[in-house]
PANU-604095 format. One record per residue (C-alpha): x, y, z; residue number from 1. Coordinates in nm, 2 decimals, always signed. Example, Ala and Ser with C-alpha at 12.3 -4.5 7.8 and 13.67 -1.06 7.14 Angstrom:
+--------+--------+--------+-----+
:      x :      y :      z :   k :
+--------+--------+--------+-----+
:  +1.23 :  -0.45 :  +0.78 :   1 :
:  +1.37 :  -0.11 :  +0.71 :   2 :
+--------+--------+--------+-----+
This chain:
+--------+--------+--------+-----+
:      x :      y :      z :   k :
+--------+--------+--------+-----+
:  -1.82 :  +0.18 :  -2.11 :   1 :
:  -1.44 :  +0.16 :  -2.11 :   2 :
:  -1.31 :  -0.25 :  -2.16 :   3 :
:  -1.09 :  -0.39 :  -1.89 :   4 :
:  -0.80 :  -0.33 :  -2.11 :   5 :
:  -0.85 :  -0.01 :  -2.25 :   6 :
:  -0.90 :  +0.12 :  -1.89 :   7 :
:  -0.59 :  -0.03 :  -1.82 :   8 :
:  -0.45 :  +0.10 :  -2.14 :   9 :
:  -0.57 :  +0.44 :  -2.10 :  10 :
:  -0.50 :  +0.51 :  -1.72 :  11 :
:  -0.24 :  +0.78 :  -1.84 :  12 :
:  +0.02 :  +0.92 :  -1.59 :  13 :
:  -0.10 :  +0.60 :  -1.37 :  14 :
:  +0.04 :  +0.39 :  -1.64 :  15 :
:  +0.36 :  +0.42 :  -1.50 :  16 :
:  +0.52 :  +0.44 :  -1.19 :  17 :
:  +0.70 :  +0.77 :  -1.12 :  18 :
:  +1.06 :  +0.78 :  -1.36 :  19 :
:  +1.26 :  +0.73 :  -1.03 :  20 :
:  +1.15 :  +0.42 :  -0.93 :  21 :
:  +1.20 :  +0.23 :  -1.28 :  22 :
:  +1.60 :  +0.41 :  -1.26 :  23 :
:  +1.65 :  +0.24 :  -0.89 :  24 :
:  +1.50 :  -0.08 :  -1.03 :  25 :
:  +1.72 :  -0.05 :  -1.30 :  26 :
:  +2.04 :  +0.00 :  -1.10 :  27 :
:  +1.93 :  -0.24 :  -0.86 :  28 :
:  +1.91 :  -0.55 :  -1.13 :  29 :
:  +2.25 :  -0.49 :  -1.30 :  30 :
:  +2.45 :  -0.81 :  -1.21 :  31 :
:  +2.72 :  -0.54 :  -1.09 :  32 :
:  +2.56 :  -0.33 :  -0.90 :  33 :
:  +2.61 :  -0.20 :  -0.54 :  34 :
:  +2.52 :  +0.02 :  -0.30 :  35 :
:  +2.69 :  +0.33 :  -0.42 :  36 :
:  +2.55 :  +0.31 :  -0.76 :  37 :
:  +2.16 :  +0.31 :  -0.64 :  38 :
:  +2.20 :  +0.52 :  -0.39 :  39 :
:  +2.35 :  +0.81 :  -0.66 :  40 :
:  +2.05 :  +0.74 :  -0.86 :  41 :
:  +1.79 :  +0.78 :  -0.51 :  42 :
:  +1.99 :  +1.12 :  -0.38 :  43 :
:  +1.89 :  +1.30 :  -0.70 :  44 :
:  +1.50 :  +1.26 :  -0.58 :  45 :
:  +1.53 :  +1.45 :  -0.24 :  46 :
:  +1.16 :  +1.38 :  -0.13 :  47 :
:  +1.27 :  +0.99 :  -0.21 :  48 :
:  +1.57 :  +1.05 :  -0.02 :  49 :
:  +1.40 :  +1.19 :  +0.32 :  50 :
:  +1.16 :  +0.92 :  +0.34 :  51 :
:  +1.40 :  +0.63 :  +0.31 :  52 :
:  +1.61 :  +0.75 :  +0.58 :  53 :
:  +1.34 :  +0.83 :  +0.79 :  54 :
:  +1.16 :  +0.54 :  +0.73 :  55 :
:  +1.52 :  +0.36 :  +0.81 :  56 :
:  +1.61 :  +0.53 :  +1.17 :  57 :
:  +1.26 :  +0.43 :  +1.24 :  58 :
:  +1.12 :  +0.15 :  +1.50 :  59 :
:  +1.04 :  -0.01 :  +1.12 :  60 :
:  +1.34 :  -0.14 :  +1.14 :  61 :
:  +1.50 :  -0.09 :  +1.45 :  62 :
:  +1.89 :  -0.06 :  +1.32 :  63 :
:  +2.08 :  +0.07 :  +1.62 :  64 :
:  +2.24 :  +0.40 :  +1.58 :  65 :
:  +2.21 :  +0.65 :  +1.34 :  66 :
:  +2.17 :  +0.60 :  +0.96 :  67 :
:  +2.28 :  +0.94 :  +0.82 :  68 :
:  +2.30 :  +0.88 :  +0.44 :  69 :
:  +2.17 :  +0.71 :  +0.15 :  70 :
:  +2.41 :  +0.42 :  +0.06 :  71 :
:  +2.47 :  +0.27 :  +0.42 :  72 :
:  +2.10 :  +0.26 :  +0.44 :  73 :
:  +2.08 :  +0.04 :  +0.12 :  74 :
:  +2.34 :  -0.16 :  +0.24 :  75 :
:  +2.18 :  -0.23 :  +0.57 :  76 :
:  +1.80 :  -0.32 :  +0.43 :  77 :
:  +1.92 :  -0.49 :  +0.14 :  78 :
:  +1.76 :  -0.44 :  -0.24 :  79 :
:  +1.42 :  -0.68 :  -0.16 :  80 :
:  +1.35 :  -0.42 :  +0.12 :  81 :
:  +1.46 :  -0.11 :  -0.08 :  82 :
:  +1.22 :  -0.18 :  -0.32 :  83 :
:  +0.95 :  -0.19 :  -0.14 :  84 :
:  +1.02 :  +0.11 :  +0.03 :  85 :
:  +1.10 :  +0.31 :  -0.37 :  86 :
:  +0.75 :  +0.18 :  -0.43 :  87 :
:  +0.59 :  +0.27 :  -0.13 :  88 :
:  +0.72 :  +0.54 :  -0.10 :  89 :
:  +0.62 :  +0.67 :  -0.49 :  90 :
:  +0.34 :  +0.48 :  -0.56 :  91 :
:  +0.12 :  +0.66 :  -0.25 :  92 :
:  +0.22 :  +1.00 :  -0.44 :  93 :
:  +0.06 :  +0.89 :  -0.78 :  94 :
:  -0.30 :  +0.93 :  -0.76 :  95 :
:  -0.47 :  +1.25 :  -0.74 :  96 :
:  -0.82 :  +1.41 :  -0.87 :  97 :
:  -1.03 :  +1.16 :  -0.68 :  98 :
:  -1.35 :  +1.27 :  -0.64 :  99 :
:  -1.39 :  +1.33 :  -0.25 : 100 :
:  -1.76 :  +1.22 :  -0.22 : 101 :
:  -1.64 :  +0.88 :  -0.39 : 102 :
:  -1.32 :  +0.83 :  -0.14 : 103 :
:  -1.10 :  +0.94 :  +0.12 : 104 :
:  -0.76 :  +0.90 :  +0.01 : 105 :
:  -0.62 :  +0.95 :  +0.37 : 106 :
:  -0.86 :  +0.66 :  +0.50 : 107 :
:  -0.80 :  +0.47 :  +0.14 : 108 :
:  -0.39 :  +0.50 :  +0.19 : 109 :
:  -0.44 :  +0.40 :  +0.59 : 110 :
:  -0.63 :  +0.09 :  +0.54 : 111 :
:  -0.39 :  -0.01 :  +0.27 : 112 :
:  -0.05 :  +0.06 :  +0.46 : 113 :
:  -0.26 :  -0.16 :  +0.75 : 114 :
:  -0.27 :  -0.42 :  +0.52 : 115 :
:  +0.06 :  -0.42 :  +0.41 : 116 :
:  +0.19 :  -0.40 :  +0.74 : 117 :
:  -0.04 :  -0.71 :  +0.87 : 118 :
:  +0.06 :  -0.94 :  +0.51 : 119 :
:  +0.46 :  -0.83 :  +0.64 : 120 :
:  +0.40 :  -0.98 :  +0.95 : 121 :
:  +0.20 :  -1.28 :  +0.84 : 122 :
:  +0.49 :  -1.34 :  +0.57 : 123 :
:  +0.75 :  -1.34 :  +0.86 : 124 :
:  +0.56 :  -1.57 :  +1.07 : 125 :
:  +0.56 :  -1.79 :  +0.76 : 126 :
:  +0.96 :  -1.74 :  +0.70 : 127 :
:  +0.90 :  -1.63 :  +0.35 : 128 :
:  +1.22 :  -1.56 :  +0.20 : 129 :
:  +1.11 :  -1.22 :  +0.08 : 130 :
:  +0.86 :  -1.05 :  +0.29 : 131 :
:  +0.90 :  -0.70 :  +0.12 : 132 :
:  +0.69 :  -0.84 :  -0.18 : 133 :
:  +0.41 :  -0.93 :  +0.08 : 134 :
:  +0.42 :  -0.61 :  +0.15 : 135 :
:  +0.38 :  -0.44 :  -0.15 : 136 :
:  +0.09 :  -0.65 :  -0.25 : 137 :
:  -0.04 :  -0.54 :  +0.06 : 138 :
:  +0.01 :  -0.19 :  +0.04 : 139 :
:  -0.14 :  -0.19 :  -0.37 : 140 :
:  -0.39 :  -0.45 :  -0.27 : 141 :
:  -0.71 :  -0.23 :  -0.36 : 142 :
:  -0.53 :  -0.01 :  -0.62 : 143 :
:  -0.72 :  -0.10 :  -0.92 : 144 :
:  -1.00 :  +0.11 :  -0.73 : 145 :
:  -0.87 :  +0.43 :  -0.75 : 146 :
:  -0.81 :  +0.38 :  -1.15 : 147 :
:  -1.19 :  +0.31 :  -1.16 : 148 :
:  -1.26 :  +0.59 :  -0.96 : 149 :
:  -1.07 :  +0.84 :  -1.15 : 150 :
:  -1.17 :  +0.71 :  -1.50 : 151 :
:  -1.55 :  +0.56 :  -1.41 : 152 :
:  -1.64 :  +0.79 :  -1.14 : 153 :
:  -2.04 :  +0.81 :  -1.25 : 154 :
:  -2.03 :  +0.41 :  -1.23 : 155 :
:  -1.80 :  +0.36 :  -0.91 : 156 :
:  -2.12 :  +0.61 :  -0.73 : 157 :
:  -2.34 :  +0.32 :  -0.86 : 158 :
:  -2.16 :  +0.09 :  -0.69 : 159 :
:  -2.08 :  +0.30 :  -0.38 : 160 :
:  -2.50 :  +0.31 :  -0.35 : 161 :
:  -2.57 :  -0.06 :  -0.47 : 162 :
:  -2.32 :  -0.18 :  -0.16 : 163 :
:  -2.45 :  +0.03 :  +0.11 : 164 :
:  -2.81 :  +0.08 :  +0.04 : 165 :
:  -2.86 :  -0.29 :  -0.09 : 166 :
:  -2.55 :  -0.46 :  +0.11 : 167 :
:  -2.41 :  -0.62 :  -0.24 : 168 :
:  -2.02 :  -0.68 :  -0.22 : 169 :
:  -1.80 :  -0.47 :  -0.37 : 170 :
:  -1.66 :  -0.71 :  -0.62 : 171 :
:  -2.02 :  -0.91 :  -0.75 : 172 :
:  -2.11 :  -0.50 :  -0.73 : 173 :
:  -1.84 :  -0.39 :  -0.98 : 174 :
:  -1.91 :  -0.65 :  -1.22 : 175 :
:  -2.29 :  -0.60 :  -1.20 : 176 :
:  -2.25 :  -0.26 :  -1.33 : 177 :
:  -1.88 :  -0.22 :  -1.49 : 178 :
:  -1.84 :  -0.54 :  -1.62 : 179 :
:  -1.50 :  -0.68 :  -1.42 : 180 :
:  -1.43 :  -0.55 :  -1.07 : 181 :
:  -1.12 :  -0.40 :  -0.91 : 182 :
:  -0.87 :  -0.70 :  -0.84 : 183 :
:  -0.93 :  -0.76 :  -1.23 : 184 :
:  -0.79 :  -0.37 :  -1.31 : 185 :
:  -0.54 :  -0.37 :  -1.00 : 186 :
:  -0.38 :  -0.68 :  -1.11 : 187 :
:  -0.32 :  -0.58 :  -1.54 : 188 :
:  -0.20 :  -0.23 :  -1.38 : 189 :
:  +0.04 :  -0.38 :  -1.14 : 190 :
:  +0.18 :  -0.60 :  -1.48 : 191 :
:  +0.20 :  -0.29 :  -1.65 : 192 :
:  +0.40 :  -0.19 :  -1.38 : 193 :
:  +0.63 :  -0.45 :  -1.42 : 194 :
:  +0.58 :  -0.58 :  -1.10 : 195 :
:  +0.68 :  -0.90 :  -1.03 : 196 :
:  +0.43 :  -1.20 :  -1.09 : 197 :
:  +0.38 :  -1.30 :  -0.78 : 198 :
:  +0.24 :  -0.93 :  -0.69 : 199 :
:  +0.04 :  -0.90 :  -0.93 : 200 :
:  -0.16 :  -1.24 :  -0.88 : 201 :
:  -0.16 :  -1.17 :  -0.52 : 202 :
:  -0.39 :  -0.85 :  -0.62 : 203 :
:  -0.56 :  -1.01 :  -0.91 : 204 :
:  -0.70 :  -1.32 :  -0.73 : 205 :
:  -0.69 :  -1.19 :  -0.34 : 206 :
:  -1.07 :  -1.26 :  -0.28 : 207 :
:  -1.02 :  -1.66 :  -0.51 : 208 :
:  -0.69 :  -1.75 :  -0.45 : 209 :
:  -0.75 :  -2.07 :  -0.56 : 210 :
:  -0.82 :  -1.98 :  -0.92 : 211 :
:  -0.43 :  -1.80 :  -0.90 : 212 :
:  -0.18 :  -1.96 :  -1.10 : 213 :
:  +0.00 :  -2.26 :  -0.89 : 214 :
:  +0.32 :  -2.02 :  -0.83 : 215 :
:  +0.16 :  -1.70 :  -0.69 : 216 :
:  -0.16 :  -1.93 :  -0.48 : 217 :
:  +0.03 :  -1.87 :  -0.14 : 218 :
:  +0.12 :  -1.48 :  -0.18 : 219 :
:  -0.29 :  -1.47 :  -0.30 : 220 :
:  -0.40 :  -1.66 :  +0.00 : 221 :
:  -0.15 :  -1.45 :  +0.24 : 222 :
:  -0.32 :  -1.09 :  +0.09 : 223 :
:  -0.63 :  -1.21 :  +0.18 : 224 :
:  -0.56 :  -1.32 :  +0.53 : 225 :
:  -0.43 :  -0.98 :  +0.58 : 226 :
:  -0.75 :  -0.80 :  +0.44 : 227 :
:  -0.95 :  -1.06 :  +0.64 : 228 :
:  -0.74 :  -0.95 :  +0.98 : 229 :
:  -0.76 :  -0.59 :  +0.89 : 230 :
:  -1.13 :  -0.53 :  +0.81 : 231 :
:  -1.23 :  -0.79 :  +1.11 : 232 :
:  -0.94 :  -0.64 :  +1.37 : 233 :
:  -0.68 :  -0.39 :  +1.31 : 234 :
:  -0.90 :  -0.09 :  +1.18 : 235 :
:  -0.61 :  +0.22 :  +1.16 : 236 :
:  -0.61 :  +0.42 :  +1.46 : 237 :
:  -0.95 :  +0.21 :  +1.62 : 238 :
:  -0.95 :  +0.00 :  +1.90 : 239 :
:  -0.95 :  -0.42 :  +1.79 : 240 :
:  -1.22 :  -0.55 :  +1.79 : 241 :
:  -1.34 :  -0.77 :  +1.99 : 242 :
:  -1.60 :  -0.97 :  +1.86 : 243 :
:  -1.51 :  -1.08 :  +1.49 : 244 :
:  -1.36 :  -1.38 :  +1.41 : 245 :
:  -1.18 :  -1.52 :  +1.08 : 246 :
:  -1.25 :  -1.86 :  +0.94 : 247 :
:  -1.02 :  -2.14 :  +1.05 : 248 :
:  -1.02 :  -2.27 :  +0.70 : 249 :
:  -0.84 :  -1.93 :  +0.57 : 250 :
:  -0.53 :  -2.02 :  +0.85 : 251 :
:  -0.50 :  -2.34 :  +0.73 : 252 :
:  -0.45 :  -2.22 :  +0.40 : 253 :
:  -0.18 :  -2.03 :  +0.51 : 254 :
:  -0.02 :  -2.25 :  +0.74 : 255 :
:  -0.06 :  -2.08 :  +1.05 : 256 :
:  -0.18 :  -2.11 :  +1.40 : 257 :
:  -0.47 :  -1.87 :  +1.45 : 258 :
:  -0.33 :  -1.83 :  +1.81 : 259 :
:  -0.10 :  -1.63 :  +1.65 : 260 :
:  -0.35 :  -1.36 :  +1.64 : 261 :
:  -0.28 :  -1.15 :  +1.92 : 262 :
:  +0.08 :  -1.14 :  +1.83 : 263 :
:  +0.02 :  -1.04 :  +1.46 : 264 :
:  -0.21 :  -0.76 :  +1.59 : 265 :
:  +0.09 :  -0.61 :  +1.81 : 266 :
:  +0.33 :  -0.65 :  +1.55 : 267 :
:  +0.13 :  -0.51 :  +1.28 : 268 :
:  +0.04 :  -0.22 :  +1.48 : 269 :
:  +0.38 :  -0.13 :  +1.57 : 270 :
:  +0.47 :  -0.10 :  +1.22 : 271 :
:  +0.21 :  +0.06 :  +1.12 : 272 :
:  +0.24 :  +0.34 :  +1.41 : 273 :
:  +0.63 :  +0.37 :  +1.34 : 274 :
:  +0.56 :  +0.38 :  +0.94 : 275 :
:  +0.29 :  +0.59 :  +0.92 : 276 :
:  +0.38 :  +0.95 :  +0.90 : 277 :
:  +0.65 :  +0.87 :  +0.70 : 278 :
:  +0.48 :  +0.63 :  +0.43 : 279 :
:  +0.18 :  +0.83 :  +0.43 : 280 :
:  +0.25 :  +1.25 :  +0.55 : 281 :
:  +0.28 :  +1.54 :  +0.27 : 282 :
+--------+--------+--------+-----+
């Protein structure tokens, strides 16, 4: 059985983002750098290029008129939202040679982009300064599972079984018969992503965030408000339902008005409608 850090250590071609997206970061951190200089660096991926703009002249956003190249639509979204889209938009493309019978990457990338969505919205009704890394957390939220489905795929069907034949949860599953569960391997492969901190521990501690480090408790608590109104409300392409329910405790936590509900729901599914065939088609 692999260790938590060699699995981490040994996850190959997922050890790494795509080379693209560590250039734009790159570009985007020099204390001189503008929009002409990362947007040279994001036309010489064309497949980055398309999505960005389409993404951009999308209700996502809402910009009026037309955004017809690369460096006005840096300009306009700013290098917090940039990056979220360059990771979005590359991180989605990563993962292949799943086992089918183990997942469904469509339904795995939908429930993930609903998060992400719903943890954008929850981070603007908050007035977090920087909602894109909400987002991103969202999005990569239950990435360490694919990493243990791809490397671990006899034990992951153990677990599979032991949650729906016995109704254990996934995570007291995981480390039943792995040893450590998925937060645990999606948070050290985020850091080996060099994601920022407060992504990371957002993954690593979304189902305790009050074991996170002080700093990151609030982006922890936030993910798992979002996975809460997801798996309870906001199923992709589903009618809400209408019968679950989120404890109160988890608003409070959070700093919100669970009368906000309703409006998260619209919001969320607006940008998940106008996101989704961009984020998540061939």
């Amino acid at each position: 059985m692999l260790s938590l850090e060699k699995l981490i250590d040994r996850s190959g071609k997922l050890g790494s983002l795509p080379d693209i997206v560590y250039k734009v970061f790159e570009v985007m951190d020099e204390p001189k750098s503008t929009a002409t200089k990362i947007g040279k660096v994001i036309n010489d991926d064309p497949a980055l290029t398309a999505r960005l703009l389409k993404l951009v002249n999308s209700p996502f956003y809402g910009f009026t008129g037309k955004v017809d190249t690369v460096y006005r639509a840096v300009a306009l979204i700013g290098h917090e939202e940039l990056r979220s889209v360059v990771v979005a938009a590359s991180a989605i493309k990563v993962f292949d040679g799943i086992p089918a019978e183990l997942v469904s990457m469509k339904d795995f990338w939908k429930r993930s982009l609903s998060t992400a969505v719903t943890a954008r919205v929850l981070a603007a009704f908050k007035r977090e300064k920087v909602i894109e890394r909400f987002f991103i957390a969202g999005l990569l939220h239950d990435i360490g599972s694919l990493l243990m489905y791809l490397k671990l795929p006899d034990e992951m069907a153990q677990v599979l079984k032991l949650e729906k034949t016995d109704g254990v949860e996934r995570v007291k599953a995981e480390k039943e018969i792995i040893g450590y569960d998925h937060t645990q391997v999606g948070g050290g492969l985020l850091k080996k992503w060099n994601l920022p901190p407060q992504i990371c521990a957002a993954v690593r501690y979304q189902h305790n965030p009050e074991k996170a480090p002080q700093a990151e408790q609030q982006a922890a608590w936030l993910i798992k408000l979002a996975s809460e109104i997801v798996v309870h409300h906001l199923e992709p392409d589903e009618q809400l339902a209408k019968d679950a329910s989120i404890d109160n405790s988890l608003w409070a936590e959070n700093g919100l008005d669970p009368a906000l509900l309703d409006k998260i729901l619209e919001k969320a599914q607006q940008q998940y409608e106008s996101s989704k065939d961009i984020l998540l088609g061939d």
